[in-house]
VOPAGU-2260 file (C-alpha; in pm, 1 decimal, decimal comma):
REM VOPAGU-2260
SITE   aa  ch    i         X         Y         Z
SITE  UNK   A    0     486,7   -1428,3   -1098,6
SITE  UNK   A    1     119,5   -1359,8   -1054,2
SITE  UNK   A    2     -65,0   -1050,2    -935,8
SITE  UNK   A    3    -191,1   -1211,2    -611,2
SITE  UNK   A    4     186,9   -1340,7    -563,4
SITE  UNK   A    5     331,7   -1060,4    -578,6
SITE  UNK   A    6     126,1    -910,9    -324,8
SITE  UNK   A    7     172,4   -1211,4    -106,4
SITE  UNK   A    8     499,8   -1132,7     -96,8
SITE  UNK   A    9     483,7    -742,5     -57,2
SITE  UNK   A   10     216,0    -822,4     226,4
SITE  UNK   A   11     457,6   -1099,2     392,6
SITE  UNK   A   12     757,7    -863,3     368,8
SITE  UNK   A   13     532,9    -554,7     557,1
SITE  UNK   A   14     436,6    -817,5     784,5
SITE  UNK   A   15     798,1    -938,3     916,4
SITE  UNK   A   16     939,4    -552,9     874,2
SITE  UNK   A   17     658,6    -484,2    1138,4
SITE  UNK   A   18     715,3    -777,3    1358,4
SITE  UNK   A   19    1052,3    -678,0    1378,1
SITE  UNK   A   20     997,5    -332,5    1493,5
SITE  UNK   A   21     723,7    -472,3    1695,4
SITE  UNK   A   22     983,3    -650,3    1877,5
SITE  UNK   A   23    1278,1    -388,1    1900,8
SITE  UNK   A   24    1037,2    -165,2    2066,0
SITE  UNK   A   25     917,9    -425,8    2264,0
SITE  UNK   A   26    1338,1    -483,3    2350,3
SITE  UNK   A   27    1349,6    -124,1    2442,5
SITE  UNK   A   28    1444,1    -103,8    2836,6
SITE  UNK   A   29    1451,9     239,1    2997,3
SITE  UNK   A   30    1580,7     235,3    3397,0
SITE  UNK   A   31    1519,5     487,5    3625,5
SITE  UNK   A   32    1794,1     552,5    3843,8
SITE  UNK   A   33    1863,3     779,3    4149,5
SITE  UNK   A   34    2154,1     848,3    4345,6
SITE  UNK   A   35    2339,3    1074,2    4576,8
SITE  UNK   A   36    2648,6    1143,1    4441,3
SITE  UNK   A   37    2604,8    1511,1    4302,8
SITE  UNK   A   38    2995,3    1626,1    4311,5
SITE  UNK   A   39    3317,9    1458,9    4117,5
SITE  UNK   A   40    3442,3    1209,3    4080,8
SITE  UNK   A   41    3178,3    1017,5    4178,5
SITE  UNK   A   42    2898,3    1206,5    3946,9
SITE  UNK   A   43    3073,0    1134,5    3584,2
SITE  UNK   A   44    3173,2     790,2    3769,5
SITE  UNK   A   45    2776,4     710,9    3722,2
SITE  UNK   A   46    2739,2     832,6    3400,2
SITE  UNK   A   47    3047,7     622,0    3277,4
SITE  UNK   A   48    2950,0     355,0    3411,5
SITE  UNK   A   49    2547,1     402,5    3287,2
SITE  UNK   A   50    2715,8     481,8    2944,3
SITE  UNK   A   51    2960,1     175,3    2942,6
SITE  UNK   A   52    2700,5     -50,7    2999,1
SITE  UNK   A   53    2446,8     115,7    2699,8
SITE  UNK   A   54    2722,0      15,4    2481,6
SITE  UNK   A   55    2690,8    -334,5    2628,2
SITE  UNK   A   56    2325,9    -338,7    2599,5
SITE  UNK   A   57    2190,4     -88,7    2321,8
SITE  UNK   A   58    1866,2    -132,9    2383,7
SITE  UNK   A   59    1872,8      18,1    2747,6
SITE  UNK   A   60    1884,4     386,3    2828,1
SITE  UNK   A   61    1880,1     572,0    3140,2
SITE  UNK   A   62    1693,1     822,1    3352,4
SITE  UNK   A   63    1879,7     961,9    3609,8
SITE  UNK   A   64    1786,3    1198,7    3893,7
SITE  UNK   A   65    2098,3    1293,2    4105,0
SITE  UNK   A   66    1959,6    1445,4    4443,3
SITE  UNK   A   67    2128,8    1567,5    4744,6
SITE  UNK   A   68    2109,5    1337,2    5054,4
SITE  UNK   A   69    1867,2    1477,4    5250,1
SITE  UNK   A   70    1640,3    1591,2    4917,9
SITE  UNK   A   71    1704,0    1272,4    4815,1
SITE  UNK   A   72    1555,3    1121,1    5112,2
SITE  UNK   A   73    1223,9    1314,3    5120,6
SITE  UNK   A   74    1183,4    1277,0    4756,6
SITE  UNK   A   75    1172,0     893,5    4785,2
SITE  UNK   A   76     915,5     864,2    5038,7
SITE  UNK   A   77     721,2    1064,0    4844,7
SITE  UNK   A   78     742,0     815,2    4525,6
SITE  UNK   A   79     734,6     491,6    4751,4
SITE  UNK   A   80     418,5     665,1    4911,3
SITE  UNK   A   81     258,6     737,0    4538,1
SITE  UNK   A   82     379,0     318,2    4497,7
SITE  UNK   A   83     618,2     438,7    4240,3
SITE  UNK   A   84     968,7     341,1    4339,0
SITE  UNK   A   85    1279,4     395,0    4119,2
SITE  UNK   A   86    1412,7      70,7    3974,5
SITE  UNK   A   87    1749,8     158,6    4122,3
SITE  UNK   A   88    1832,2     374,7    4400,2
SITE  UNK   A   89    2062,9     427,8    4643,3
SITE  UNK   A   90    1994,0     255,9    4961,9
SITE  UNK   A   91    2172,3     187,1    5340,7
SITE  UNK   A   92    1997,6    -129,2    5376,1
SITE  UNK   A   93    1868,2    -201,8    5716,1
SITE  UNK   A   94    1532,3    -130,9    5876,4
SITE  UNK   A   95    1429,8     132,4    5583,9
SITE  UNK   A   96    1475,1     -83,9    5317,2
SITE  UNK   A   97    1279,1    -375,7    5487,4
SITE  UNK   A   98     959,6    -140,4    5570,0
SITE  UNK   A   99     978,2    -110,3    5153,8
SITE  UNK   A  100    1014,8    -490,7    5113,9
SITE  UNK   A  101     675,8    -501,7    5362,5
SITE  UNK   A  102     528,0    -297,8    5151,9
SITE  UNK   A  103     555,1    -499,6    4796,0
SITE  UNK   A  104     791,8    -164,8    4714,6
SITE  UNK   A  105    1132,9    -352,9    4610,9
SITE  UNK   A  106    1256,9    -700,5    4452,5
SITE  UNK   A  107    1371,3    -968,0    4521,3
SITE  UNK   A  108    1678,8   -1017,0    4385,2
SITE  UNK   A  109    1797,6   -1372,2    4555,0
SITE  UNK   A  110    1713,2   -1595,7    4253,5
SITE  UNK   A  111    2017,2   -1355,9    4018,0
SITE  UNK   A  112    2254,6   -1360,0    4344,5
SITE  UNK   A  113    2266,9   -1668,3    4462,1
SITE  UNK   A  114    2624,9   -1804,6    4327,0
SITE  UNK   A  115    2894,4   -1660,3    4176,3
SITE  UNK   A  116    2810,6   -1300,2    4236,3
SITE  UNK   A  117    2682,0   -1325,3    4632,7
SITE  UNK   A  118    3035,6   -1533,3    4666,0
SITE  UNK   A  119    3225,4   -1261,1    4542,8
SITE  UNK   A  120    3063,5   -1032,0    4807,7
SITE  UNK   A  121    3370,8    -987,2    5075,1
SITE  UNK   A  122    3134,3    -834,7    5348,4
SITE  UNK   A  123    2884,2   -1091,2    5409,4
SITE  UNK   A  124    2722,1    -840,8    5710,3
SITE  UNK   A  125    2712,9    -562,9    5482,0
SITE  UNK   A  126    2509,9    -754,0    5164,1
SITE  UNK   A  127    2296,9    -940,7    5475,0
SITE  UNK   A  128    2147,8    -566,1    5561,1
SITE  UNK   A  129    2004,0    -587,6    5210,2
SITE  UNK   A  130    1778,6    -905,5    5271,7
SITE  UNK   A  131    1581,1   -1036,6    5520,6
SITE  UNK   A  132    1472,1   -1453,9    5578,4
SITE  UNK   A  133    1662,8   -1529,1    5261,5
SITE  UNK   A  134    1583,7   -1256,9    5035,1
SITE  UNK   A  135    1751,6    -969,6    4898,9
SITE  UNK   A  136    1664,8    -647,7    4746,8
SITE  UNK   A  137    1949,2    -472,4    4689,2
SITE  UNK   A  138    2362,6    -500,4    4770,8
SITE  UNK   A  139    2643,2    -290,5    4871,7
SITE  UNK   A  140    2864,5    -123,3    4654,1
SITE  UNK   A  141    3084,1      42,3    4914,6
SITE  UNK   A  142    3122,7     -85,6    5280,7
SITE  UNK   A  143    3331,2      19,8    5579,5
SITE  UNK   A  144    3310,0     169,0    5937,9
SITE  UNK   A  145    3262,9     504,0    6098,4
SITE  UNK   A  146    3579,4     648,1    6266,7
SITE  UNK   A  147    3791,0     930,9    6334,8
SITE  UNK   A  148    3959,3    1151,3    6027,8
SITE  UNK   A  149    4241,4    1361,5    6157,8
SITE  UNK   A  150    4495,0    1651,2    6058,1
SITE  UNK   A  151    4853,6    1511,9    6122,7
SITE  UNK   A  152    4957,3    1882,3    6035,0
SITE  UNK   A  153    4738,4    2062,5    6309,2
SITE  UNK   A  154    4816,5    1760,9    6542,9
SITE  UNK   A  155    5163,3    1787,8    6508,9
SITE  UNK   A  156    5132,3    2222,1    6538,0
SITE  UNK   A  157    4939,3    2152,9    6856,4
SITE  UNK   A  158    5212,4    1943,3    7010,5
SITE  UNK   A  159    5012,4    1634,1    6976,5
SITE  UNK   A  160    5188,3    1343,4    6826,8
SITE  UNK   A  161    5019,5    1304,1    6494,8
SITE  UNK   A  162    5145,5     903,0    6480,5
SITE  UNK   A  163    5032,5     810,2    6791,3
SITE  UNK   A  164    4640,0     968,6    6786,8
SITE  UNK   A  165    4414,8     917,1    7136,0
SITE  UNK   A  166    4264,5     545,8    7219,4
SITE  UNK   A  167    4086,0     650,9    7496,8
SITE  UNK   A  168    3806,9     877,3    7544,5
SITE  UNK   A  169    3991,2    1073,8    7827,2
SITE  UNK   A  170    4281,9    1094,1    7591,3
SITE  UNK   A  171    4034,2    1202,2    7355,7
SITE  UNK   A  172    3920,8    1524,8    7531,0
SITE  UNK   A  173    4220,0    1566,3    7673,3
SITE  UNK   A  174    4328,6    1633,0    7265,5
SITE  UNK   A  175    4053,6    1826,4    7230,2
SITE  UNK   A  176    4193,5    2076,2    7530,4
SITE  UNK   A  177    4529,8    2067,7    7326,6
SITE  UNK   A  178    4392,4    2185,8    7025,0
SITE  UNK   A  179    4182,1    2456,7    7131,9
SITE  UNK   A  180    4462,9    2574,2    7360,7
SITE  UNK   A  181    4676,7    2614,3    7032,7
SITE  UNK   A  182    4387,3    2770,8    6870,9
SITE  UNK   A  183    4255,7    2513,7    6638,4
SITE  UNK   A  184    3899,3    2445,6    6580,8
SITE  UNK   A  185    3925,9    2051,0    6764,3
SITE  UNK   A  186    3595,8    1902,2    6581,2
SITE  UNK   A  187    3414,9    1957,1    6203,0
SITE  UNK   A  188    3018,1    1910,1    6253,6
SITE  UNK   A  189    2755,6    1973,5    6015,9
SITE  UNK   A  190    2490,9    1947,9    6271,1
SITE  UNK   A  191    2212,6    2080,9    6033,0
SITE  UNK   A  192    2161,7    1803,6    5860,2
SITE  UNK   A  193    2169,2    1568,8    6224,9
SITE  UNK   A  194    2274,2    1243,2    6082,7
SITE  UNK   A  195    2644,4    1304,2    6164,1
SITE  UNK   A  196    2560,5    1408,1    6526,3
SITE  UNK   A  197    2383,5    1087,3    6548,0
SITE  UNK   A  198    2696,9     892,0    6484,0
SITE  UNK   A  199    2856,2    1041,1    6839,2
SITE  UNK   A  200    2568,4     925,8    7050,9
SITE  UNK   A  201    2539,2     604,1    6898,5
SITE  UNK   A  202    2918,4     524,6    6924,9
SITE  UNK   A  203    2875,6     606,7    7326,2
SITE  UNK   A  204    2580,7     356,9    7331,2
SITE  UNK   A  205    2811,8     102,5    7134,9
SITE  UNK   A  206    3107,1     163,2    7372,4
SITE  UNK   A  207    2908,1     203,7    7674,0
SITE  UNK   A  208    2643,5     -80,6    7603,7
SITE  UNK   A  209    2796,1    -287,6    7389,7
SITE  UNK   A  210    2598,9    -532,9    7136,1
SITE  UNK   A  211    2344,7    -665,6    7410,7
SITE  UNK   A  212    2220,5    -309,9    7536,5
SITE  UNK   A  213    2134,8    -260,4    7174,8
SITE  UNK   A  214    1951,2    -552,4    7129,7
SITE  UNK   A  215    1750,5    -583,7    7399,6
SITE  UNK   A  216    1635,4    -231,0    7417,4
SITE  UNK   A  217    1503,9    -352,4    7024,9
SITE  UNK   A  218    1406,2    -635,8    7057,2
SITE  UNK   A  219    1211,9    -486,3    7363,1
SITE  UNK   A  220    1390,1    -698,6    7637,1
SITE  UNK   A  221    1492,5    -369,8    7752,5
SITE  UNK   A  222    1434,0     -20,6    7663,0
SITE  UNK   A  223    1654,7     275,0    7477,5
SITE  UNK   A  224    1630,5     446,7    7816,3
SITE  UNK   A  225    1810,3     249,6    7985,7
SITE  UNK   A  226    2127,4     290,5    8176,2
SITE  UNK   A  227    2393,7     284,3    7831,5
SITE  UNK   A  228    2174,9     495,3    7651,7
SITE  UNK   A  229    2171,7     802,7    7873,8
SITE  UNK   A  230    2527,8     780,4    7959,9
SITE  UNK   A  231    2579,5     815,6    7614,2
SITE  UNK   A  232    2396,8    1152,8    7638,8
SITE  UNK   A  233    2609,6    1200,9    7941,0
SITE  UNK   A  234    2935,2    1134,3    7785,3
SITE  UNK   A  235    2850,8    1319,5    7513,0
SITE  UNK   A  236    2789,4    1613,0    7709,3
SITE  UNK   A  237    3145,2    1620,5    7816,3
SITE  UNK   A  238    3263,0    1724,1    7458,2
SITE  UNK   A  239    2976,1    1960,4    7378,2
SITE  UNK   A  240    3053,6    2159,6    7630,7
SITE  UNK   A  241    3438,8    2181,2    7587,5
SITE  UNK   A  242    3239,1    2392,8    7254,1
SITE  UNK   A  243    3472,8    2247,2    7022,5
SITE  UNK   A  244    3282,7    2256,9    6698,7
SITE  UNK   A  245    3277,1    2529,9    6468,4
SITE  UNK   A  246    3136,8    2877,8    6510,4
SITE  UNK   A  247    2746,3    2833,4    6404,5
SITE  UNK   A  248    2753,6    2422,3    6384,2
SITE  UNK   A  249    2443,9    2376,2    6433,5
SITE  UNK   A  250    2338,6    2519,3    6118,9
SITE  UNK   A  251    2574,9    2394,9    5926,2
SITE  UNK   A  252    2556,8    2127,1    5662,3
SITE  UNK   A  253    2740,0    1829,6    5598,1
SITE  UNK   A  254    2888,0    1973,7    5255,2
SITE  UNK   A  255    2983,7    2266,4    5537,6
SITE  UNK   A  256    3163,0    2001,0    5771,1
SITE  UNK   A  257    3375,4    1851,6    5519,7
SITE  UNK   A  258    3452,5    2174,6    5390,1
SITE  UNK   A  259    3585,5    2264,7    5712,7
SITE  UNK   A  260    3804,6    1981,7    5712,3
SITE  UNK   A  261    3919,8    1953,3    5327,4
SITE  UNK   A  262    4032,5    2299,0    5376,8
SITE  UNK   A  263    4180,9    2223,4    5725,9
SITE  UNK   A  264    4004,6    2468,2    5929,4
SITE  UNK   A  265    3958,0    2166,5    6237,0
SITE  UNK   A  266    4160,0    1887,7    6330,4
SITE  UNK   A  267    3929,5    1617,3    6318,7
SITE  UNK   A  268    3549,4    1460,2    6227,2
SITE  UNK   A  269    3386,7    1120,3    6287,6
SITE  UNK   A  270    3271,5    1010,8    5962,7
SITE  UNK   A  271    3223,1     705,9    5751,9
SITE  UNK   A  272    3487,1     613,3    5498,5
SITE  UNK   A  273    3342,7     830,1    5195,9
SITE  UNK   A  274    3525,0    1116,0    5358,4
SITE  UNK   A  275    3819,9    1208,6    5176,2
SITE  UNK   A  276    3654,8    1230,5    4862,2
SITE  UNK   A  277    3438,2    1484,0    5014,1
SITE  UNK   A  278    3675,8    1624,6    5168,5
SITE  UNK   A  279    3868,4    1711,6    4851,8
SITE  UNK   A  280    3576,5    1795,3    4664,2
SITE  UNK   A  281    3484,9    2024,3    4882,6
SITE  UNK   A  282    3812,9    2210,8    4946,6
SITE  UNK   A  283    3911,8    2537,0    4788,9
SITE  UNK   A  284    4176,9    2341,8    4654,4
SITE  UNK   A  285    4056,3    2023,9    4537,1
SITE  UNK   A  286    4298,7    1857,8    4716,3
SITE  UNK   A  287    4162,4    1824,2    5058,5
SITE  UNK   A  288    4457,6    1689,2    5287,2
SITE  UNK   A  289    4688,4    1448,9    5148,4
SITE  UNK   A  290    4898,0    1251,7    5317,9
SITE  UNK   A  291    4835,8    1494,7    5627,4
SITE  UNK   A  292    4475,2    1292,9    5668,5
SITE  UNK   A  293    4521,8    1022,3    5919,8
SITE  UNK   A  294    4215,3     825,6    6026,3
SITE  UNK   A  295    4187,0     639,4    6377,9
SITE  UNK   A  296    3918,8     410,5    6562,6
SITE  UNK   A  297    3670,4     556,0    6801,8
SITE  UNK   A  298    3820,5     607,3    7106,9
SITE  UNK   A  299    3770,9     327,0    7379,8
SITE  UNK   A  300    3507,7     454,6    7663,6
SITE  UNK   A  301    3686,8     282,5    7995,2
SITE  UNK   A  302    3462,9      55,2    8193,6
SITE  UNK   A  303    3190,3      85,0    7921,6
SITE  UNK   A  304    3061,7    -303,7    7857,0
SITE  UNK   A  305    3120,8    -285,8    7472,0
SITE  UNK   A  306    3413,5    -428,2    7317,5
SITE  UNK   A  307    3674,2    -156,2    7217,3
SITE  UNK   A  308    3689,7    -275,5    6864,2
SITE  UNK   A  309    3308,6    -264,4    6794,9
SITE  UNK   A  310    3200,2     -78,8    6511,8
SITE  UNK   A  311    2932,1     136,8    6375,8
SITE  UNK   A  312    2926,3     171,4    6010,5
SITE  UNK   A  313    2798,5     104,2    5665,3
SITE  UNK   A  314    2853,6     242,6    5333,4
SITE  UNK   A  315    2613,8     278,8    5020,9
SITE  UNK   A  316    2425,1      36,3    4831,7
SITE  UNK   A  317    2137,0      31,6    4615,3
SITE  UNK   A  318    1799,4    -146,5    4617,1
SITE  UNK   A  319    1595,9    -254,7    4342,2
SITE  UNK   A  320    1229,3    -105,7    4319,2
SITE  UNK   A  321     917,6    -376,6    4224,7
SITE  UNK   A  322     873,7    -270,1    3871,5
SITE  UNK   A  323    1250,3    -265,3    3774,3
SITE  UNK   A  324    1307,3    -453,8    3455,4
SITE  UNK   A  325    1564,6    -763,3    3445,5
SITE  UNK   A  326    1853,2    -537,0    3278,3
SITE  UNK   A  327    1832,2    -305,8    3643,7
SITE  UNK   A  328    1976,7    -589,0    3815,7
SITE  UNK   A  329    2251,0    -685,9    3528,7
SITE  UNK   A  330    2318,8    -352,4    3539,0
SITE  UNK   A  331    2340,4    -373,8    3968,3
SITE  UNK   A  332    2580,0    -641,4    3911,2
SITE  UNK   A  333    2755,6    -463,5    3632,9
SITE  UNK   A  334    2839,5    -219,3    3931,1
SITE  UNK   A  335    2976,0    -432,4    4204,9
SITE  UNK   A  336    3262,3    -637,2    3929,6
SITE  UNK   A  337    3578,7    -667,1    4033,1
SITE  UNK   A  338    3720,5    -482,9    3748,4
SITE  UNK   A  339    3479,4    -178,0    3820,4
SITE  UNK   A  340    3538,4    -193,6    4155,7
SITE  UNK   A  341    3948,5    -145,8    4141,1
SITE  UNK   A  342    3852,8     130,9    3882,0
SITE  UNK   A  343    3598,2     306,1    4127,5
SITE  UNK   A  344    3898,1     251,8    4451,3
SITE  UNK   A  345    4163,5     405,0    4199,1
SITE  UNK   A  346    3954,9     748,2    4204,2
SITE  UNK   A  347    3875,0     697,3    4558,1
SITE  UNK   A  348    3543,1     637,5    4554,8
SITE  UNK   A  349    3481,8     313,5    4711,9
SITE  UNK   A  350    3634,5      77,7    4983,8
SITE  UNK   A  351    3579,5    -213,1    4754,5
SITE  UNK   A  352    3333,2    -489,6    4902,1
SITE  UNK   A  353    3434,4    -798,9    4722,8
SITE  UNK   A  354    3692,0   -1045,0    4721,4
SITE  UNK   A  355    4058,0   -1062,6    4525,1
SITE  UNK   A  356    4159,1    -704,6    4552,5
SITE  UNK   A  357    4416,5    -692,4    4852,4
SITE  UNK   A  358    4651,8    -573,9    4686,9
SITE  UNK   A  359    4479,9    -251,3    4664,3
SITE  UNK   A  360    4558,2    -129,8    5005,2
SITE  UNK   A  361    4925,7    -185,4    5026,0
SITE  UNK   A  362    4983,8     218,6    4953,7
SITE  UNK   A  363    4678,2     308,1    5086,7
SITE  UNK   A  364    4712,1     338,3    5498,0
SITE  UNK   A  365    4368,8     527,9    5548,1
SITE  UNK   A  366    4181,8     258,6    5345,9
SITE  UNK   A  367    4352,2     -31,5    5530,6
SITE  UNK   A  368    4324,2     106,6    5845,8
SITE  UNK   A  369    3912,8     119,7    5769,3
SITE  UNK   A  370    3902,6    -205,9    5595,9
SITE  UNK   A  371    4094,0    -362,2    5901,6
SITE  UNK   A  372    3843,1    -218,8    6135,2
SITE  UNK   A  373    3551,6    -307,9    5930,8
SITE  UNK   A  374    3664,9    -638,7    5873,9
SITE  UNK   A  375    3765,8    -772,3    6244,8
SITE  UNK   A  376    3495,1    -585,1    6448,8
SITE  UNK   A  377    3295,9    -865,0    6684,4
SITE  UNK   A  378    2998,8    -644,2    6653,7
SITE  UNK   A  379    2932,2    -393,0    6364,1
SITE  UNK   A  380    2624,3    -143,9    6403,7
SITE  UNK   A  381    2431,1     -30,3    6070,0
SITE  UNK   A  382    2395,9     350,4    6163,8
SITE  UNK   A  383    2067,2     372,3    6429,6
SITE  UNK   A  384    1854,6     586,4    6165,1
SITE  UNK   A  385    1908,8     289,9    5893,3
SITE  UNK   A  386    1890,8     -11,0    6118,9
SITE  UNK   A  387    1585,0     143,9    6312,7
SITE  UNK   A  388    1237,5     186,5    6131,2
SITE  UNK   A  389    1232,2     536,4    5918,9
SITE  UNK   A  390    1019,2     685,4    6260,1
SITE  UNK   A  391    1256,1     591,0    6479,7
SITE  UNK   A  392    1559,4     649,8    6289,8
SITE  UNK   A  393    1421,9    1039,5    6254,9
SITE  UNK   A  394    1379,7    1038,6    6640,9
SITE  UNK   A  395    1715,0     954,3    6718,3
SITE  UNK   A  396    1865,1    1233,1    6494,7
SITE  UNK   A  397    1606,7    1481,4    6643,4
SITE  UNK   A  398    1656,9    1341,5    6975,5
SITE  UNK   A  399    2019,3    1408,2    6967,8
SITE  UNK   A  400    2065,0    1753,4    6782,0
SITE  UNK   A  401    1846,8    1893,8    7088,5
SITE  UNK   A  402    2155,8    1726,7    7329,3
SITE  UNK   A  403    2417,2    1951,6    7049,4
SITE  UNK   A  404    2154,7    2278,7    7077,0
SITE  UNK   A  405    2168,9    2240,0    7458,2
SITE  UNK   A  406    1798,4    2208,9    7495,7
SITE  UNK   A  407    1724,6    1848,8    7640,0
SITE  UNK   A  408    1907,7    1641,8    7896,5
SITE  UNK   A  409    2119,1    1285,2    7829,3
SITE  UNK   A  410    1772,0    1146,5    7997,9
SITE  UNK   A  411    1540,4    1315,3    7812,5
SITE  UNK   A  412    1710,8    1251,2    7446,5
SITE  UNK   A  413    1717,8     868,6    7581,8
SITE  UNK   A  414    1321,2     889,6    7629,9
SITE  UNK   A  415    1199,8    1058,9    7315,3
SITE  UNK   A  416    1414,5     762,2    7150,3
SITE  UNK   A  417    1216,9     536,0    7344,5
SITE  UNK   A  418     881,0     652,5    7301,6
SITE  UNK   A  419     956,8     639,3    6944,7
SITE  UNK   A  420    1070,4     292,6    6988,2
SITE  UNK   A  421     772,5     163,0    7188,3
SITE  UNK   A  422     531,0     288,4    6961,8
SITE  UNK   A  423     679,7      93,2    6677,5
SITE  UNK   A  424     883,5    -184,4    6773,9
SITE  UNK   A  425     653,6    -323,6    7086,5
């Protein structure tokens, strides 16, 4: 072989051994991924499931920044306001995620869903919060409804049946008299952070006002100050002052709240259906309550125009940011299989939200009680400060914590909702 062919070849061989890594590196996908869940299970859960799919895919890796709720919150402003999204975080869906879809922040993921995997998506409501005129940034991985957890074991040491829990909301204080004539602490509330105040008031409005309250006041036919709305202040006032929250609830967390109840220090909370694995997370014994945790629907408000099976609820999700690379949203749907789904239920981590897995709930009364409720409510309710836009979502928590500190009136929490409304929503 001649000189020059020889070199022909050497320079040939450099050639394709540099296309080659050219192209690997080219290959190389790295997402960034946030999320909430900061405690086990559901923090290795993550990682497993990041890791399990690397193995599938070698040439992804993963960043991931694991906040705390409310840190988590600020700190994504912040990067949607620098126009630097994560490629994956966790999202409610709702009005917060479609102010980032106005924006150019998220994408579109309906070209991927359409078919098999939006089919497999049980609740239809839930993945519809993710989208907006036919497009979708995001799904649900977990879905249910907002209710009432309860301690069968301080019901039943209070003299209250602990099978037969109150329907009614004069039934409902009327428990609440029970327990804190027995000396139990009725209600958990981590009223610091506000958000799970906010569920209270909103239920009222739901019970009181029903579906069409709600949408007229936004789709400003009517006006968050009207009638429903303050009687939900009103009614809400009944409870705070029976004062039956923990001593300093105002300033305590939500971690505080369900360590209050894992450790069953109150009787009951009104939380969404990620509770119990808080709740044992948080307890000094890891445990949380057993089969002494009962769960039941929000109590029916007599006379109010809502119907008593109406829910307000939601669950966890997460959006895709603009910039995310293809392998974000394989890795999205990765999440919501069938196969990691039952796996994620088994450690209690999700109330699945797709189709074929019945047979889960069979031993599981909590679960089936939510999924029954979620499932068979005429009107379900994404929580006000994720169905509202971000301003007026913040007003409504702010609004109502001042109702909890005793520093506003029914009418004036009602207003400062409204002139948060007006401003954006008219």
């Amino acid at each position: 072989m001649s000189r020059n062919r020889v070199f022909f070849v050497i320079m040939l061989v450099a050639a394709l051994a540099l296309s080659v890594g050219l192209a690997s590196a080219q290959d190389s996908v790295t997402i960034r991924w946030w999320h909430i869940n900061t405690a086990d299970p559901g923090l290795t859960n993550w990682q497993n499931l990041a890791d399990a799919f690397v193995e599938m895919h070698p040439n992804v890796t993963f960043e991931i920044t694991v906040l705390e709720n409310e840190a988590f919150k600020q700190q994504l402003i912040t990067a949607m306001q620098a126009g630097d999204p994560p490629d994956l975080f966790q999202s409610w869906g709702g009005g917060v995620l479609r102010t980032f879809a106005e924006n150019g922040l998220v994408r579109d993921i309906s070209a991927q869903l359409e078919g098999e995997w939006k089919d497999s998506i049980a609740a239809q409501a839930a993945l519809d919060l993710y989208g907006q005129d036919g497009s979708y940034y995001g799904v649900p991985w977990t879905w249910g409804a907002v209710g009432m957890f309860y301690n069968k074991a301080l019901f039943a040491q209070a003299g209250l049946d602990p099978e037969a829990p109150p329907t009614t909301w004069d039934e409902f204080l009327a428990a609440v008299d029970t327990l804190k004539a027995a000396g139990i602490t009725p209600i958990s509330l981590g009223e610091g952070d506000k958000w799970p105040g906010h569920f209270w008031w909103v239920y009222l409005a739901i019970r009181l006002g029903g579906e069409e309250a709600f949408l007229k006041a936004y789709n400003r036919e009517g006006s968050f100050a009207d009638e429903p709305f303050v009687q939900a202040g009103e009614y809400l006032n009944q409870l705070i002052e029976k004062n039956p929250f923990p001593e300093g609830f105002l300033a305590m967390t939500y971690g505080d709240q369900e360590t209050v109840m894992g450790n069953g220090e109150a009787a009951m909370e009104l939380m969404g259906q990620w509770s119990p694995d808080v709740q044992r997370s948080n307890s000094e014994s890891g445990e949380g309550l057993g089969d002494n945790l009962g769960w039941f629907p929000f109590p029916v408000v007599e006379g109010g125009a809502g119907n008593p099976t109406d829910v307000l609820g939601g669950g966890d999700g997460f959006a895709v940011g603009i910039n995310a690379p293809d392998e974000t949203i394989e890795f999205l749907r990765f999440i919501t299989s069938e196969e990691n789904q039952r796996a994620m239920f088994a450690q209690n981590l999700v109330l699945p939200v797709v189709t074929g897995v019945d047979d889960l709930f069979v031993d599981a009364p909590v679960a089936a009680a939510i999924l029954n409720a979620r499932n068979n409510a005429p009107y379900f309710q994404l929580y006000y400060d994720q169905f509202l836009p971000p301003s007026v979502g913040i007003a409504v928590n702010d609004a109502v914590e001042t109702l909890f500190a005793g520093s506003a009136s029914p009418e004036d929490v009602a207003q400062a909702i409204e002139d948060a409304a007006s401003f954006e929503l008219d």
